[in-house]
C-alpha positions in Angstrom: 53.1 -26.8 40.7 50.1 -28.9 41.8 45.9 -28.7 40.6 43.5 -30.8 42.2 42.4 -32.4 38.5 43.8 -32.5 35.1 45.7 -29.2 33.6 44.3 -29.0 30.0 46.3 -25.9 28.8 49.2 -23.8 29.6 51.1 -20.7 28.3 54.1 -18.9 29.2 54.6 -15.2 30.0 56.5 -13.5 27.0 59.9 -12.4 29.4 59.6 -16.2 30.3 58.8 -14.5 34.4 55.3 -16.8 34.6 53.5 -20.3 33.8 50.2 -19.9 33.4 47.8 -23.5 34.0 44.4 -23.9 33.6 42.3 -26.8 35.0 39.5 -29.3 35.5 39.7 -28.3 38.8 38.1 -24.9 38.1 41.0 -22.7 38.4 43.5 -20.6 36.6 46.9 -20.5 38.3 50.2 -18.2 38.0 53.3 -20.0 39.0 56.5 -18.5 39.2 58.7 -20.1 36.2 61.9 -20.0 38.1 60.9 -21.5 41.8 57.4 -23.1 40.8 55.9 -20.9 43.8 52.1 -19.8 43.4 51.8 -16.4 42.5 48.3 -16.2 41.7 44.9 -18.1 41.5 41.7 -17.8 39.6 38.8 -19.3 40.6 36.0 -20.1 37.8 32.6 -22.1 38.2 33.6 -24.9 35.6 36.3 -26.5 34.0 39.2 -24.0 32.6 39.3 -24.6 28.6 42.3 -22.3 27.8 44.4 -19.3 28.7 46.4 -16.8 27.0 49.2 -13.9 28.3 49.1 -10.5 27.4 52.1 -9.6 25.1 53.3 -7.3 28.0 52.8 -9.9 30.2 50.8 -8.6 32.9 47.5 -10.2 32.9 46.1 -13.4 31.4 42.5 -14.1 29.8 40.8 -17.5 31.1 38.2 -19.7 28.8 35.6 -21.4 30.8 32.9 -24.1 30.3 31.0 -21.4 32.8 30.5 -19.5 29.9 32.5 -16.8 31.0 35.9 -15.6 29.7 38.1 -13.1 32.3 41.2 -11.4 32.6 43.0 -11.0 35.4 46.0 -9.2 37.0 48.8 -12.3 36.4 51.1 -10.8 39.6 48.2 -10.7 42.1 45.2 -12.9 40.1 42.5 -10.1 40.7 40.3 -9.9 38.5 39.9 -7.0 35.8 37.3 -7.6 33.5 34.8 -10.7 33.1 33.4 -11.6 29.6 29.7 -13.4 29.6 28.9 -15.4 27.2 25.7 -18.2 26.9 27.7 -21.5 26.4 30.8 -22.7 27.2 34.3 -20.9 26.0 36.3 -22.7 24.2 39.6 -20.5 22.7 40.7 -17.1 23.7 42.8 -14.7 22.6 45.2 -11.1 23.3 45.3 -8.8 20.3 48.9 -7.7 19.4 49.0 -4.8 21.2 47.2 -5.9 24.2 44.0 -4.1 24.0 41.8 -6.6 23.2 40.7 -9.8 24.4 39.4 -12.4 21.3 36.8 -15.2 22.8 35.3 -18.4 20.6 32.2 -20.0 22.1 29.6 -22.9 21.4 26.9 -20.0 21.5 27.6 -19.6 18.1 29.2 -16.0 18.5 33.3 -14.4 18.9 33.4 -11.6 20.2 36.0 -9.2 20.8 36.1 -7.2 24.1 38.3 -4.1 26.1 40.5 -6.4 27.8 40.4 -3.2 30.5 36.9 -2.9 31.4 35.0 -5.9 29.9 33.2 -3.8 27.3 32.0 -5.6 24.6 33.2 -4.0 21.0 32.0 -6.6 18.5 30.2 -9.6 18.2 30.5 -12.0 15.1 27.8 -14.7 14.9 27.6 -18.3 12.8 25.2 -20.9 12.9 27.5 -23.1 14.9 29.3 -23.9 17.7 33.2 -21.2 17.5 36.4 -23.8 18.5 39.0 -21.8 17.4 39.4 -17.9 17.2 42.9 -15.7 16.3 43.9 -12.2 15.6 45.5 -11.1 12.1 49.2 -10.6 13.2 48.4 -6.4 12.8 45.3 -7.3 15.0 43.0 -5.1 12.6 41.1 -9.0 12.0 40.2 -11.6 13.4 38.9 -15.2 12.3 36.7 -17.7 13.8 36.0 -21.4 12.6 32.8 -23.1 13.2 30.9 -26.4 13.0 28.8 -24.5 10.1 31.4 -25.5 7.9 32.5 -22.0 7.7 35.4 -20.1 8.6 35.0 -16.1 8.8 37.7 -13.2 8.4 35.7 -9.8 10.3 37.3 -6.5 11.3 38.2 -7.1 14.9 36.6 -3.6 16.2 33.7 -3.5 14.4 32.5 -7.1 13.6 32.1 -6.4 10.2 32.5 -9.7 8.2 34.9 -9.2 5.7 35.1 -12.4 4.0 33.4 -15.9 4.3 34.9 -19.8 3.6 33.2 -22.2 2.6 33.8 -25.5 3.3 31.8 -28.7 3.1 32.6 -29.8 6.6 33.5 -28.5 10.0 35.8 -26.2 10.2 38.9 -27.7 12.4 41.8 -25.6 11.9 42.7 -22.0 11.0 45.8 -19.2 10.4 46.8 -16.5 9.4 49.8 -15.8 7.3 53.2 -14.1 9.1 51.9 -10.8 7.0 48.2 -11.3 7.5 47.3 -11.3 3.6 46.1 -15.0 3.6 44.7 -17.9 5.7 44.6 -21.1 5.5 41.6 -23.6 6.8 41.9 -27.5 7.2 38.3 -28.9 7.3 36.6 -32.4 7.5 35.9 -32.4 3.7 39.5 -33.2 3.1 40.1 -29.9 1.6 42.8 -27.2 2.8 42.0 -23.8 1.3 44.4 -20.9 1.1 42.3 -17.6 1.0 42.5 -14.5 0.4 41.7 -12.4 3.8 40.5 -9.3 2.3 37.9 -10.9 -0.5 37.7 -14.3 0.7 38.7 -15.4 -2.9 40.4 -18.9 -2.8 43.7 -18.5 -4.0 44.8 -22.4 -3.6 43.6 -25.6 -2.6 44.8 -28.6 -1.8 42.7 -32.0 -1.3 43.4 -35.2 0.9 42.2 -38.0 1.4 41.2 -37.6 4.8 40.5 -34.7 7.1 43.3 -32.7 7.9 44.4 -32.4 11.6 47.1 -30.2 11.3 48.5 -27.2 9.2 51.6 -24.2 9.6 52.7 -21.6 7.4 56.4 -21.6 7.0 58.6 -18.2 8.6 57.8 -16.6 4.9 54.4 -17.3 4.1 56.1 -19.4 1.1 54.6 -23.1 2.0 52.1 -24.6 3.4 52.6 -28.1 5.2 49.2 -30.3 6.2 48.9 -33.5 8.0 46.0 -35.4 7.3 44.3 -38.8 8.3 44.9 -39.9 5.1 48.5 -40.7 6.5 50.3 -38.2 4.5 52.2 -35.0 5.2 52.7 -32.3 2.1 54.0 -29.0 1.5 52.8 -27.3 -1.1 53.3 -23.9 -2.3 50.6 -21.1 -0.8 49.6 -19.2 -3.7 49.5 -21.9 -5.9 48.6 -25.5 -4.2 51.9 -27.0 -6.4 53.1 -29.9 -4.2 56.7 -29.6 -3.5 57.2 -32.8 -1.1 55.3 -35.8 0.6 55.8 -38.1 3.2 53.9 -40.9 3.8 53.3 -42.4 7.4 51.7 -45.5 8.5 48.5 -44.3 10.0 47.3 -40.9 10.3 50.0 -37.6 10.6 48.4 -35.8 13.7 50.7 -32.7 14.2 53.1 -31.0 12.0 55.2 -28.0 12.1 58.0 -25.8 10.2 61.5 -25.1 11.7 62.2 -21.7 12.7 64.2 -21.1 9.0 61.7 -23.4 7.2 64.4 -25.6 5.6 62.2 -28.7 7.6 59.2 -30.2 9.0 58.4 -32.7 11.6 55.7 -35.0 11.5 53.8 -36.9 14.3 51.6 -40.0 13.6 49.9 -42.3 14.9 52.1 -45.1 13.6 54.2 -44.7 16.5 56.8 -42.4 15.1 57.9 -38.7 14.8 59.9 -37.8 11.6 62.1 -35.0 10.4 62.2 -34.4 6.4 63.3 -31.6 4.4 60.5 -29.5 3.4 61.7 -29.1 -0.1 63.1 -33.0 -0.8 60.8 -34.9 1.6 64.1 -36.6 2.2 64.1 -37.9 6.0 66.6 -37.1 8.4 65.7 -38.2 11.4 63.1 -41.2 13.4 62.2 -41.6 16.6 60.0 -44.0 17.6 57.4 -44.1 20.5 55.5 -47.1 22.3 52.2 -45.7 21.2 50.4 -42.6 18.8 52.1 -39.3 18.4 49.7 -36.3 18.7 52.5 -33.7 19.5 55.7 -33.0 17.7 56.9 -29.2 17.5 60.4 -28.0 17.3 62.3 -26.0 19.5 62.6 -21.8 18.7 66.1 -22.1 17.9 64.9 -25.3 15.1 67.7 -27.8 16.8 65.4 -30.2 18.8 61.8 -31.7 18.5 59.9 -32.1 21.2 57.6 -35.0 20.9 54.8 -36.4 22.9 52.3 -39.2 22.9 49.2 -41.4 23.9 52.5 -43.2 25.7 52.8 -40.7 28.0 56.3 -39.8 27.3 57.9 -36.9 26.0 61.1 -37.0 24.3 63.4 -34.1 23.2 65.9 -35.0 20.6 68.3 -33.4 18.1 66.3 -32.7 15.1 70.0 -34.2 12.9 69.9 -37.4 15.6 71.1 -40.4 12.6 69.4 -43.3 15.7 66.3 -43.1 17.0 67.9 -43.3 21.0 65.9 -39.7 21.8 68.9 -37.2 23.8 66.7 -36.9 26.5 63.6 -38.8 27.8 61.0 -36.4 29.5 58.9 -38.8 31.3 56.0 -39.0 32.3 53.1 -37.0 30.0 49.7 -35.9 31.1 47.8 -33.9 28.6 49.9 -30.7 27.7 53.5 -29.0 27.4 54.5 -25.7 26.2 58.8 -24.8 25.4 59.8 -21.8 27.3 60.4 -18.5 25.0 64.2 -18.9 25.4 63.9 -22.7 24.6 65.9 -24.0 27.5 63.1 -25.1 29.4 59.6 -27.2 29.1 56.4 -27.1 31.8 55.1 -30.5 31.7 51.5 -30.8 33.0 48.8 -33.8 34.2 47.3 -32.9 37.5 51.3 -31.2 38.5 53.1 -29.1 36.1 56.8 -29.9 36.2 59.8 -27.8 34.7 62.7 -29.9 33.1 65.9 -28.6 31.2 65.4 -29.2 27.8 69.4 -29.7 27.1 70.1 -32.6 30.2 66.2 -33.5 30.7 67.1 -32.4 34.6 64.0 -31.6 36.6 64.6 -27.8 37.9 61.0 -28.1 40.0 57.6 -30.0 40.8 55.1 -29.6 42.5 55.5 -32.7 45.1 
């Protein structure tokens, strides 16, 4: 599975069918996830920023530094609906049920559109540049984050806004709880807020030392865990900002997520390593150790391995209970992105190729050379 320039984001069809690229090299492409043959190929007028799958899987919404966002038919690649906007794209979105397409631009404005005809049915404005957009997990809301130092909660089919957050810096990550009642922003004040979504009342804060780069929600909305520059990785209760546990890394934590039953986190630094702790003791269970930064380090869907990636270029998947720090399986080579299949036997790695490897053996199944 092959582009003609860097692949800068990928996602996998829900039934695990498809891999969706997007690239440098202007296009969107549908591979099959089983052969690596091309189903499909979308043609844009600039770089492709990002893609997202429908939840039923049968047509994918491109990002686009041509200012346009479109969706397309993934089993054909003809196009459905195309989404103008005056500046570059730079995160889309499918609403939970499909419907709706969710776009974040540097014109300032989200908007959310009829992914089936391109109508547009709200727009949501700031006084910056939009980086990252979601939908509520009951899609009624969406949020956007801006460089205006605000992040902003608005009913998805209206663009009413709902709620406003304040922060004293750029907004640089956002989410929504697992049962849509709170969010929580990371900004580059050092503060990371906990809200709540209806009346934008803070409920909880917690305050670094550094920016934060990284924040998840655990599978019950319980905990918070943030990585920040300040080289430090916490969880802390949501509703209350009560620290519960802290590891400390050697230079900035630039990733960290939950296990799937939220009994741990991992961490990825910049120090060179990529460490598993209980999220209630901090105690550490397991180290691996790259040859240079770690910006990547998410767990498996079944919580058993990490899969970890870095400004080394290698990806390693290892047992999340490994006592050494010999990862099970070496990866290879890593260009700029890699996404876990839904089943969690697989992982597309991508550069200007993507490749499929066996997450248990590290066996490639298929290239593109």
């Amino acid at each position: 599975m092959t582009h003609d320039d860097m692949v800068f984001t990928v996602a996998i069809s829900p039934d695990g069918k498809y891999v969706v690229s997007g690239s440098f090299d202007k296009t969107a492409r549908v591979w099959e996830f089983s052969t690596g043959k091309e189903i499909a190929r979308m043609t844009h007028d600039d770089m492709v920023f990002t893609v997202a799958v429908s939840p039923d899987g049968k047509y994918v919404v491109s990002g686009s530094a041509d200012n346009m966002a479109r969706v397309w038919e993934i089993a054909t690649g003809a196009e459905i609906a195309r989404m103008a906007h005056a500046d570059r794209v730079r995160s889309v979105a499918f609403s939970p049920d499909g419907r709706y397409v969710l776009s974040g631009s540097e014109d300032n404005t989200a908007r959310v559109w009829e992914a089936s005809t391109g109508r547009e049915i709200a727009r949501m404005t700031h006084e910056g540049g939009v980086n990252c957009v979601a939908f509520s997990p009951d899609g009624r809301h969406v949020i956007s984050g801006s460089w205006d130092k605000t992040a902003r909660i608005w009913e998805a089919t209206t663009g009413k806004e709902i709620s406003r957050m304040m922060h004293g810096g750029w907004v640089g990550v956002v989410e929504f709880s697992p049962d849509g009642k709170y969010v929580v922003t990371g900004a580059f004040d050092y503060i990371v807020r906990v809200w709540e979504v209806n009346t934008g009342r803070e409920v909880s804060r917690v305050t670094h030392d550094a920016k934060t780069d990284s924040v998840d929600f655990s599978p019950d909305g319980k905990y918070i865990v943030s990585g920040s520059e300040d080289k430090t990785a916490r969880v802390w209760e949501t509703l209350t900002g009560e620290e519960i546990a802290r590891v400390t890394h050697d230079e900035e934590v630039m990733f960290v997520d939950f296990d799937s039953d939220g009994k741990y986190v991992v961490s990825g630094s910049a120090d060179y390593t990529v460490r598993v702790w209980g999220a209630i003791t901090g105690k550490e269970v397991a180290r691996v150790t790259h040859d240079d930064a770690v910006w990547a380090a998410i767990f498996s869907p079944d919580g058993q391995s990490v899969v970890s990636a870095g400004d080394d270029k290698a990806i390693n998947v290892w047992n999340k209970n490994a006592e050494h720090e010999d990862p099970s399986v070496n990866l290879g080579s890593m260009g700029t992105s890699s996404i876990l299949s839904p089943n969690g036997k697989y992982i597309a790695i991508v550069d200007s190729k993507v490749v499929l490897k066996e997450l248990g053996t590290g066996l490639e199944i298929l290239t593109g050379e």
